[in-house]
NUFI-972489 format. One record per residue (C-alpha): x, y, z; residue in three letters. Coordinates in pm, whole numbers, plus 50000, padded with zeros to 5 digits. Each point is the difference from the previous one (the first is absolute). Layout:
BEGIN
XYZALA...
END
This chain:
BEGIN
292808074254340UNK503655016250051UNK501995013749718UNK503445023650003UNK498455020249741UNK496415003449879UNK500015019249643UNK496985013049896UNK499465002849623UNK501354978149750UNK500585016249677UNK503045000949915UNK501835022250207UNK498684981250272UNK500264962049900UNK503465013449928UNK501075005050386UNK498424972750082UNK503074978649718UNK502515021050165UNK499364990050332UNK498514961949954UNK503684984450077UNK500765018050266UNK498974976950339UNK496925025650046UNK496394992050011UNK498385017149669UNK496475006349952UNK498395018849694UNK496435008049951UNK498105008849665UNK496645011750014UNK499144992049588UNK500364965449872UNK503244999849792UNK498694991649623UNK502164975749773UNK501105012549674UNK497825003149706UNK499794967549816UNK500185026349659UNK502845016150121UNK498335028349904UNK502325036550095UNK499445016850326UNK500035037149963UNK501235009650328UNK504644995449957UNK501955007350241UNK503975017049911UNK502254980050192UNK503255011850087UNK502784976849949UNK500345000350402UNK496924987550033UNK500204976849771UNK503214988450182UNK497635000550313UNK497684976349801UNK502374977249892UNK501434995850331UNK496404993650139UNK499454971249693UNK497345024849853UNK501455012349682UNK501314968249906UNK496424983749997UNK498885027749773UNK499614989749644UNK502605020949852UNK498545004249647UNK497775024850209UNK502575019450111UNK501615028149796UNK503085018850102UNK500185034049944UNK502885018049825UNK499415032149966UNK497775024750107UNK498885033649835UNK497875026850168UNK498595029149767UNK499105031350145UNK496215024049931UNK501855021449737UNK500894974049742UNK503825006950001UNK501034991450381UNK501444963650081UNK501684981750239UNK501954965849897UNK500904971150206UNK501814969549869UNK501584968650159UNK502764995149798UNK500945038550050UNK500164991450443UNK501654967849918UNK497404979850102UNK497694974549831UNK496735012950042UNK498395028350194UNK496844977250088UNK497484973649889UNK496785003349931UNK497514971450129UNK496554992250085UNK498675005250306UNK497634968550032UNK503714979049851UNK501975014750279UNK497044993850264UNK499674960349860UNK503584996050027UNK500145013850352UNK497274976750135UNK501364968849846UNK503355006550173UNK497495005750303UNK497984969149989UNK503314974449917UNK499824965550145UNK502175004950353UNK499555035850002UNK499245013050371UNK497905030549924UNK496874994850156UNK497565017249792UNK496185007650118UNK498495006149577UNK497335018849955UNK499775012650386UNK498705038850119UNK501225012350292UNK497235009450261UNK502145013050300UNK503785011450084UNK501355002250384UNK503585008350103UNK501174994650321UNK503435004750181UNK501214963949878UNK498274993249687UNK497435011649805UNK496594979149864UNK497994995349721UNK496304992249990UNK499234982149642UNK496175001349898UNK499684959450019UNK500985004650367UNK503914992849963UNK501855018550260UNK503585006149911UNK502685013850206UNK503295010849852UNK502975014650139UNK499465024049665UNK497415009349815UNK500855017049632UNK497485018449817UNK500344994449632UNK496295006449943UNK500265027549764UNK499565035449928UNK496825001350203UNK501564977050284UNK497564983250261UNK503244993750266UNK501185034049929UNK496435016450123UNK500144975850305UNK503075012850100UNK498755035249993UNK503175007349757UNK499315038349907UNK500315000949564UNK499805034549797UNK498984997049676UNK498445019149688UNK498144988449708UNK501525009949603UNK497245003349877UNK500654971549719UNK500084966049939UNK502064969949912UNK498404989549667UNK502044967349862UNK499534980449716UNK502124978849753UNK500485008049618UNK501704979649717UNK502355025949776UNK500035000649599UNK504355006550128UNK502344980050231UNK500605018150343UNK503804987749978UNK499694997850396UNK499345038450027UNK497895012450280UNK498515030849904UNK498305030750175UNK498555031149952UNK499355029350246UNK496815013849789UNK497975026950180UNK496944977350072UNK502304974150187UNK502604975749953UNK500094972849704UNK502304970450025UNK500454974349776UNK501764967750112UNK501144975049804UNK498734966250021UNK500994964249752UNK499715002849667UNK498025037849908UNK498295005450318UNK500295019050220UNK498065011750321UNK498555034350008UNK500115022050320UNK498565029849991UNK499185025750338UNK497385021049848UNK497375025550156UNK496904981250152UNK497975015149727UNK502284991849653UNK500524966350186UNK496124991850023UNK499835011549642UNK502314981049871UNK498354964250229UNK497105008949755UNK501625001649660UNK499554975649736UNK502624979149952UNK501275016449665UNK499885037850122UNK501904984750313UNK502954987949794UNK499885031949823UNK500175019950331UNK503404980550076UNK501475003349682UNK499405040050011UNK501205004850319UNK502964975849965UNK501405024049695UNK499624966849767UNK502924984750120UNK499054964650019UNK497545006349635UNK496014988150062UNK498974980450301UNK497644970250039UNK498434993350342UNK500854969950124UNK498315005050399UNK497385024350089UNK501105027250197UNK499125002150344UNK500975025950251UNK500625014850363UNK500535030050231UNK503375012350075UNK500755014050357UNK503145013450159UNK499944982150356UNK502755013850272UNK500244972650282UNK500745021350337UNK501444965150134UNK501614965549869UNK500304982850363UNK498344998050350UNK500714974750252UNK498674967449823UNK499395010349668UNK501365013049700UNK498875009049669UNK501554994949614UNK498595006449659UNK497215018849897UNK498904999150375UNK503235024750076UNK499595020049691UNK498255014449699UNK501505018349700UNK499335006549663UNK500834975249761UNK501755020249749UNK503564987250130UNK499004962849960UNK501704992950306UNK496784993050303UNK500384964449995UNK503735004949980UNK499605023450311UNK497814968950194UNK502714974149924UNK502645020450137UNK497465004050314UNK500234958250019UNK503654996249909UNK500915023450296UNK497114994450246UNK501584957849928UNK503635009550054UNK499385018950352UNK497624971450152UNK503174976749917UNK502465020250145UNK498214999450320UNK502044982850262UNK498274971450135UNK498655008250270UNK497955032249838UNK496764999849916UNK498595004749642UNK498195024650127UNK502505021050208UNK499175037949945UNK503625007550010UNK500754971649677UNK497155014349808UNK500845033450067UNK503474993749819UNK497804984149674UNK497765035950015UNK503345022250028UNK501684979049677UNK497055001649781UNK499025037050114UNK502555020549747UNK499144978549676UNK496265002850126UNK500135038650026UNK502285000849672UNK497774983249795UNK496715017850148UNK501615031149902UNK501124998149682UNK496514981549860UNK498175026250149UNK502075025849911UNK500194989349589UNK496324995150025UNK499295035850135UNK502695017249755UNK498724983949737UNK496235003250061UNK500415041750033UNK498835019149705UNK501995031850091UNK501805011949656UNK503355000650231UNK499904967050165UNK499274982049649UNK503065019749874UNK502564991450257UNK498324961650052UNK500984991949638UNK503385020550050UNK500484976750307UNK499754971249787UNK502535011449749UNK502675009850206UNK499814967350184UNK500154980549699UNK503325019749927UNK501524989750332UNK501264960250046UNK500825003550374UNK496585011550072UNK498284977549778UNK502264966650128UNK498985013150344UNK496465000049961UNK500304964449816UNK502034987350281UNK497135010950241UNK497384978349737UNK501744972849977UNK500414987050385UNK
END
């Protein structure tokens, strides 16, 4: 079977090149290794959210995605307030102050995947996709390059992308070299329902055992994100339920009043993952696959789309004759995404490591820091700008 492109991994980052590209007179292929599940019939809360940017969600939309969502899910975020470790630092962001309607929404990740593979699967749609399928084998040649599914499929594709994760199976074909380092904590999520309205406030607190954030969701919830230390994080896994809520409301300075679980908390390591390389002759790699940072920005998934949104714009301003695969046309998608790549890298890692010092100094000036850009507009609208593409 011969495709343009062969994506590998559909979540959402990847099911979303795969929109971007499926009218544009090229051969797409995407293969899923996990059967995609339908939506809860209880439509019960998922406690993994994503923050979308409002140019991803413009992304979305264009793609049909984010109008099949059901909006009554969705919740736009207003404002933002970050709190400091020495209870008198903050930082304030607000839409209305950069002139702009929101500065994100926050959704569900299995309502943004559901949307994405309905818009996949339409009637007349001509993405072929091979659901649930492992790969068993990758070849590249001069021409094209080949994929070897377990049933037996052999695929060949002018381009294969890897959108296969943080641990990415095409990316350890290709013998791509990755640096990367463990933080030593975890992801633990979980929704709450508040005793007080959010008001569309996204709230988050640089404590000195991680990073709380809590992000509002309809009505009083709202979806806790917390990066903790591996050991508070197993801890907290194995609280009751009561001394749980408690644990929130403690370390969230009472600001939303008492909390009442509404999904058990689950968790998972975070990693900072440096991709040496985007591109090689036949393949290039987006999302998760290209790069891992900590999630106290909000803004991975936001990094990923912007991986699809440009990786789709440079295969259709190919000329016709040029291959999908060209090294010299992926080679321009790796040099556009490289500075926002590195940017973002930096400054996740960076916060994560200032923040995470216990040196008497480096609380002092960390909090300082936080002050003194709350007190300057141009620097704050700049950083918003950067958050909201």
């Amino acid at each position: 079977m011969k495709f343009d492109v062969v994506i590998v991994g559909g979540g959402l980052v990847g099911a979303s090149l795969a929109l971007a590209l499926k009218d544009s007179g090229l051969e797409i292929a995407l293969v899923e290794f996990r059967p995609v599940p339908p939506l809860p019939a209880d439509e019960s809360w998922d406690s993994r959210v994503y923050a979308i940017s409002p140019g991803s969600a413009a992304f979305l939309q264009n793609l049909g995605v984010w109008d099949a969502l059901d909006q009554e899910r969705v919740t736009p975020v207003y404002n933002m307030s970050v709190f400091g470790d020495d209870n008198a630092a903050r930082l304030d962001f607000s839409a209305y102050n950069i002139g702009v309607p929101e500065l994100a929404f926050i959704v569900e990740n299995r309502q943004l995947q559901h949307a994405a593979w309905r818009e996949l699967k339409c009637p007349g749609n001509s993405i072929k996709v091979f659901c649930p399928a492992q790969c068993s084998m990758m070849l590249r040649a001069e021409s094209n390059a080949e994929l070897h599914l377990d049933d037996g499929t052999v695929v060949q594709a002018g381009l294969i992308v890897g959108a296969d994760g943080g641990n990415s199976w095409v990316r350890e074909q290709a013998g791509i070299e990755v640096s990367r380092h463990s933080y030593q904590q975890m992801g633990l999520v979980a929704n709450f329902e508040a005793t007080r309205p959010h008001n569309n406030v996204a709230h988050q607190w640089f404590r000195r055992d991680g990073v709380l954030a809590l992000l509002p969701m309809p009505g009083r919830l709202v979806s806790m994100v917390w990066s903790a230390r591996e050991e508070l994080a197993q801890t907290m896994l194995a609280l009751p339920e009561k001394e749980l809520c408690e644990r929130v409301v403690r370390a969230s300075q009472h600001s939303l009043g008492e909390m009442r679980l509404v999904t058990r908390p689950a968790a998972f390591p975070l990693n900072f993952v440096h991709v040496k390389k985007l591109a090689q002759p036949h393949l290039a790699l987006i999302g998760d696959a290209a790069h891992g940072i900590h999630p106290l920005a909000g803004q991975g998934v936001n990094l990923g789309l912007r991986d699809a949104q440009e990786l789709a714009s440079v295969i259709r301003s190919r000329g016709l004759q040029s291959d999908c695969g060209d090294y010299l046309l992926l080679r321009r998608y790796e040099r556009a995404r490289k500075e926002d790549i590195l940017a973002m890298e930096l400054v996740t890692d960076g916060l994560q490591k200032l923040f995470n010092h216990t040196h008497p100094t480096l609380i002092r000036l960390r909090n300082l820091g936080l002050e003194i850009t709350n007190r300057l507009p141009l620097i704050k609208d700049r950083l918003m700008q950067q958050a909201l593409s």
